[in-house]
N, C-alpha and C positions, 0 to 999 in steps of 0.2 A: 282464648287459650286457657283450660281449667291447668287448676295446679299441680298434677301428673304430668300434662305435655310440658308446664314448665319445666318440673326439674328435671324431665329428659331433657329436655332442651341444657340446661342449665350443666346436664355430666355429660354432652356430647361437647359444647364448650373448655366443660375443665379437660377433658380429653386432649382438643387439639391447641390449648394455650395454657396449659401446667408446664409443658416444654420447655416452652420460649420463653416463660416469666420465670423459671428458675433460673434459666440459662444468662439472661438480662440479670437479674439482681445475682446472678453469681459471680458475673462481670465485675458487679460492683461491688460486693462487698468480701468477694474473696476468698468465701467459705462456703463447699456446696450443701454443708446440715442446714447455714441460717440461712441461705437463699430457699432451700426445701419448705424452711418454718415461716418466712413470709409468704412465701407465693401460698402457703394452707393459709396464714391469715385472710390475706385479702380475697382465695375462693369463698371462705366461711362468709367471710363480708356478704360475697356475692351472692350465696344459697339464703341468708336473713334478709338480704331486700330487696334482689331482682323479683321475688313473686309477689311482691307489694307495690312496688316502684314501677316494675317492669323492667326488659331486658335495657341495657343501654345500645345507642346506635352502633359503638366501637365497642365490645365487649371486653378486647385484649389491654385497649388504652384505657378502660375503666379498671381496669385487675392492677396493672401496672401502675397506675396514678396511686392506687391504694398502698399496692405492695412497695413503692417508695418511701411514702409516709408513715408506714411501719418499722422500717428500714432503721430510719431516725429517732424513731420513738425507741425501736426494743435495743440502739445502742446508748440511748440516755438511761433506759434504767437497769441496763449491766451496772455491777455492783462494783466499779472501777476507784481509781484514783481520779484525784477530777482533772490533775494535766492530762492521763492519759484518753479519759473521758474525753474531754476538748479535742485531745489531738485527732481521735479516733471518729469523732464525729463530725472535725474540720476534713478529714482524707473521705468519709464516704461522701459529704457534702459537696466535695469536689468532684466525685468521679460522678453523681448522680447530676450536677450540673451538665459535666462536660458531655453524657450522655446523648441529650438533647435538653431543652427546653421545652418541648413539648410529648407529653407522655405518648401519643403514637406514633411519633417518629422514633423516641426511646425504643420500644418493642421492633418497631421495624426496620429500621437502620443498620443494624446487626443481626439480625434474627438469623442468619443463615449461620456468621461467624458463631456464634452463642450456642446454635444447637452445637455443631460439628464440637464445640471445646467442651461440650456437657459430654458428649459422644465418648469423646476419649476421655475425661475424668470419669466416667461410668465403670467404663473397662480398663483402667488404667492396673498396670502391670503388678500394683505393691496390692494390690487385692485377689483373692484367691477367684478362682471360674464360679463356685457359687455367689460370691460377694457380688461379684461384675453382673450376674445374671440377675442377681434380686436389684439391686442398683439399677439398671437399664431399664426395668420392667417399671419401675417404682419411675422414675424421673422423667424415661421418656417416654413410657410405655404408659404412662398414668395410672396405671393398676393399682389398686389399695392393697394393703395386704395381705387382709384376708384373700381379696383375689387371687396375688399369688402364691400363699400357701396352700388356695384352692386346686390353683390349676398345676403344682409341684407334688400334691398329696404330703405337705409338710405340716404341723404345726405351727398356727399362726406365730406364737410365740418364738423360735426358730426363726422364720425369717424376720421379723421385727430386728429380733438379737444380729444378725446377718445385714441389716440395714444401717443399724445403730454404729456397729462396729465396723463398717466400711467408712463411713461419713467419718467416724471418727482416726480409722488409718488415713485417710485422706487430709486431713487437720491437721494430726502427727507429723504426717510426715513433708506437710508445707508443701505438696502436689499442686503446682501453676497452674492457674487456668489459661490453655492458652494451646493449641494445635500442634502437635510438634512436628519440626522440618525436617529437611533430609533426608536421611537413610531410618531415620528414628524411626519419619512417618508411615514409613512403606510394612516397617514392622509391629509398628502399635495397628495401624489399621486393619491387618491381617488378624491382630487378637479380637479385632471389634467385630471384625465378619464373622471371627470364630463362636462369637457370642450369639450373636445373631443366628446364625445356624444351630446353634444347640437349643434354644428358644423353640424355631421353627418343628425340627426335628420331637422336640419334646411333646408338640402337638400334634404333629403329623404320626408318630408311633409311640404312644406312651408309653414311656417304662416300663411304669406301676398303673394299679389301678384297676379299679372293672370296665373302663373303658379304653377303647381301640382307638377313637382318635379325642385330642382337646382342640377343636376345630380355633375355639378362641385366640391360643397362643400361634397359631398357625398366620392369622390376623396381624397378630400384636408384631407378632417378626416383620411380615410382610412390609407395614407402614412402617418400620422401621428403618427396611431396605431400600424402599422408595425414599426415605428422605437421603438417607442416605447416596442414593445413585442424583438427589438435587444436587446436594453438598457437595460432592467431589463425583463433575461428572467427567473427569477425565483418563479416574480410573478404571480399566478394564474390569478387573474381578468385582467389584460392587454391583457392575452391571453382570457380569458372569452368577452371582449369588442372586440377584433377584431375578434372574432368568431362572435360573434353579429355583426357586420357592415360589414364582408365578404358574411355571409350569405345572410342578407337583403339587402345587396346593390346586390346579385345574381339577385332580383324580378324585377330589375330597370327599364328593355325595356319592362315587360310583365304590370307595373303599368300603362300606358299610352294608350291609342288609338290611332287612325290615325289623329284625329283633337287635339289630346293635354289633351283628356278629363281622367279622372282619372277609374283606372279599380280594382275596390274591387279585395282582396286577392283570394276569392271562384271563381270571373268568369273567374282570368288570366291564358292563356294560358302557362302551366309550361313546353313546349317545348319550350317557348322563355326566361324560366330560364338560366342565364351560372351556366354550370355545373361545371367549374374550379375555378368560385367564392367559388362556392359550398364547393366543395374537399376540397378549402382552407382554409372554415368557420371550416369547422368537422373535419380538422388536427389541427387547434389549438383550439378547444372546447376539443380534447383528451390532447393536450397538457397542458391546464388548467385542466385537470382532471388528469392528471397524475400525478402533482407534488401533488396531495392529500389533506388531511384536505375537508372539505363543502363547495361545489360549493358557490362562493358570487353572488352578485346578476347579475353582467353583464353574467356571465356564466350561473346564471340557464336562463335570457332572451334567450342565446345562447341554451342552452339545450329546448326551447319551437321554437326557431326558425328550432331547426335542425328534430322537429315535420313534422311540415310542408314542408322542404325541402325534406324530406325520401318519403315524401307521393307521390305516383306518378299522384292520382289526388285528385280533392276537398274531393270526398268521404271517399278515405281512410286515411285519417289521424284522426292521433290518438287524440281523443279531449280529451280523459278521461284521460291521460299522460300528455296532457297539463294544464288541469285542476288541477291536481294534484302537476305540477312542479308552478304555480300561488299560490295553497297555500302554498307551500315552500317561497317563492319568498314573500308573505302575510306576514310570521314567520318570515323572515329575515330583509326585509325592506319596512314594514307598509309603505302606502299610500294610497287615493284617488283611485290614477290614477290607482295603481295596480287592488283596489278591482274592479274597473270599468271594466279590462281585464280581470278578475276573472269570472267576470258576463257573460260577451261574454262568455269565455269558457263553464264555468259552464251550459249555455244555448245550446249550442253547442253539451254537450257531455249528459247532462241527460233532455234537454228539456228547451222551452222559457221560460214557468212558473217558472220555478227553476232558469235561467238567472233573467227574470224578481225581481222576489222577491230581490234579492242583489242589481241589477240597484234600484230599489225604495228606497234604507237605504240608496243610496248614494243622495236621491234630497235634504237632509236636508245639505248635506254640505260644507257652506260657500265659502273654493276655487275652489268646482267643478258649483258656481253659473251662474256662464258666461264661462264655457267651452261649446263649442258648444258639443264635443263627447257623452257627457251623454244626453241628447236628443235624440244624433244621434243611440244611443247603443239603448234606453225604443225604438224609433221608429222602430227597424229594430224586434225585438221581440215581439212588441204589431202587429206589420205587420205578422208575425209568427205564433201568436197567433189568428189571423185573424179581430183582432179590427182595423180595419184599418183607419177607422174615428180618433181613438185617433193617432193613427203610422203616418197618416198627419200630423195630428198637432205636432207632435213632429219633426219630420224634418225642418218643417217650420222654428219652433223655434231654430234649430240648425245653418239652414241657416242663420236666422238672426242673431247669435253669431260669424260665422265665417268671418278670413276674408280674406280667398284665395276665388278667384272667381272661379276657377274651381272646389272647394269642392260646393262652393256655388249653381254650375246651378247642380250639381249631387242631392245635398238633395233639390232641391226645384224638380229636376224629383220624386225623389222619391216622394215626397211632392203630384204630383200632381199624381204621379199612384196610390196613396194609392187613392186617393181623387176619381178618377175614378173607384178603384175598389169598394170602401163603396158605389159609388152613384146605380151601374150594381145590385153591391148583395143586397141590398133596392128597386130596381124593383120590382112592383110585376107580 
């Protein structure tokens, strides 16, 4: 192995065990910035002498054995009192004993508890949806930061500051490690889905940016969900979300063209769907349906996505099922943006007019005022309809709302084919 396969070798490890060694010595020492600052110790360790040494047989219990012994060293030379010193290095001495005795039982003994309690201090509630996003990405997501100000189009600077200042509201404000029960749980895990999905989402439709999709963060979600539906697999929507994000992230080579340009759901070629993504989506949309009780809301998205999956092309899929699973989806968890995909369907399965009519009850409202979609939704239906003078202008206006440039040159084509076909059908 030359030393390029090493240190891939070497970031595909920090990848899948940055995780679990934060999660372990944040067990232990209580704090998730100085669990962050060993587990980099002891990677560094690992990048200076695995390409000389070679890799070790146990990777995770070599990381761990290290990131211990750091543990100890970086609280002897805090610049303490020396009772408090003593005190403070007799309590981690104890929890690093009662850990295990042996460094890869340490790592694996817990590893499931440890991620899940990272999970929720990631996303824990006194941090703002940016914070939890860059935190998630950064702990469990393994991402540097330049990566994620890469894949946010932020300044690295920015999220560093974003990183720094969570660790540190999390300090502040003395946040337990540690899972929380009851009713608590049902609603901290709902914020952590929520993360997760914005993640995914971010990659799957970017924002900003000259490109249409960050296939990366699309990824980074994904393994997220997965571990997540390990961790707690007895909840529905966990598996309802990674139904959703297996499915959709299925479309991901069929969403693109040759130059990068974005390809509506109806024109992509669904031979270049993976079909293993697929299988994957529909095994755990059963497995959230299995464990029973009312689809929540990530699973019925799952159950409209696995519509379109089944269909073998544009035509046959079922839009009155979809339609149907939207106003479920309507009853469950009111929004905007739902009624907006209501109207798509709606129009879809009994007609533009009928779409139309719902898209119009949404222009009065407030957060949907500078969404570019509800333009882009009245124009693809008033073009349907064949008003195509107003279906221009509406695109127009979406393009100028948006701000990925590849949505951009798609609604200003659209924009000008409406515009050429109103000028042809006005010939006389």
């Amino acid at each position: 192995m030359n030393q390029a396969e090493v240190h891939r070798a070497i970031d595909a490890i920090v990848r899948i065990e940055s995780p679990k060694l934060i999660g372990a010595l944040a067990r232990m020492v209580r704090d998730v910035g100085i669990a962050e600052e060993l587990a980099q110790d002891a990677l560094l360790a690992a990048l200076e002498q695995w390409p000389q040494s070679g890799m070790p047989e146990n990777p995770g219990a070599w990381l761990m054995a290290v990131a211990k012994n750091r543990a100890l060293d970086l609280l002897r030379r805090r610049k303490l009192h020396d009772h408090k010193e003593e005190e403070l290095t007799r309590e981690v001495e104890g929890r690093l004993a009662e850990a295990a005795p042996d460094a890869e039982a340490a790592l694996d003994d817990h590893v499931g508890d440890d991620l899940l309690r990272l999970v929720f201090i990631a996303c824990h509630p006194v941090l703002s949806t940016e914070a939890q996003v860059a935190l998630t990405l950064r702990l469990l997501g393994g991402l540097t930061t330049a990566e994620i100000a890469r894949a946010f189009l932020v300044p690295e600077a920015t999220i560093a500051q974003r990183i720094v200042r969570a660790k540190r509201t999390l300090a502040e404000a003395q946040v337990p490690f540690e899972v929380p029960r009851g009713a608590e749980l049902a609603a901290r895990l709902s914020s952590v889905l929520a993360v997760v999905y914005l993640i995914f989402n971010e990659g799957y439709s970017a924002t900003a940016g000259e490109d249409w999709m960050r296939p990366a963060l699309c990824e980074d979600a994904l393994r997220l969900g997965r571990i997540l539906a390990e961790l707690v697999p007895a909840e529905s929507e966990v598996h309802g979300l990674v139904a959703l994000m297996e499915i959709q992230a299925s479309r991901s080579r069929a969403r693109t063209g040759p130059s990068g340009e974005p390809v509506l759901l109806l024109d992509q070629d669904r031979g270049r769907w993976d079909r293993l993504l697929i299988r994957r989506g529909l095994a755990a949309l059963d497995r959230a349906t299995a464990l029973g009780g009312a689809l929540g809301s990530y699973a019925l998205q799952a159950a409209i996505a696995a519509c379109h999956a089944r269909a073998q092309t544009a035509e046959e899929t079922d839009w009155a099922r979809i339609a149907a699973l939207y106003d479920a989806l309507a009853r469950l968890a009111p929004s905007p943006i739902v009624e907006l995909n209501r109207a798509v369907a709606v129009g879809m399965a009994f007609g533009p007019a009928a779409g139309l009519e719902l898209a119009d009850q949404l222009t009065a409202e407030p957060s949907l005022r500078d969404y570019h979609l509800l333009p882009g939704v009245r124009g693809d239906l008033l073009a349907r309809l064949g008003r195509l003078g107003e279906a221009a202008g509406e695109f127009a206006r979406a393009a100028s709302l948006t701000r990925n440039a590849r949505e951009r040159e798609l609604l200003l084509k659209r924009a000008a084919d409406c515009t050429r076909g109103a000028s042809w059908s006005s010939t006389p």
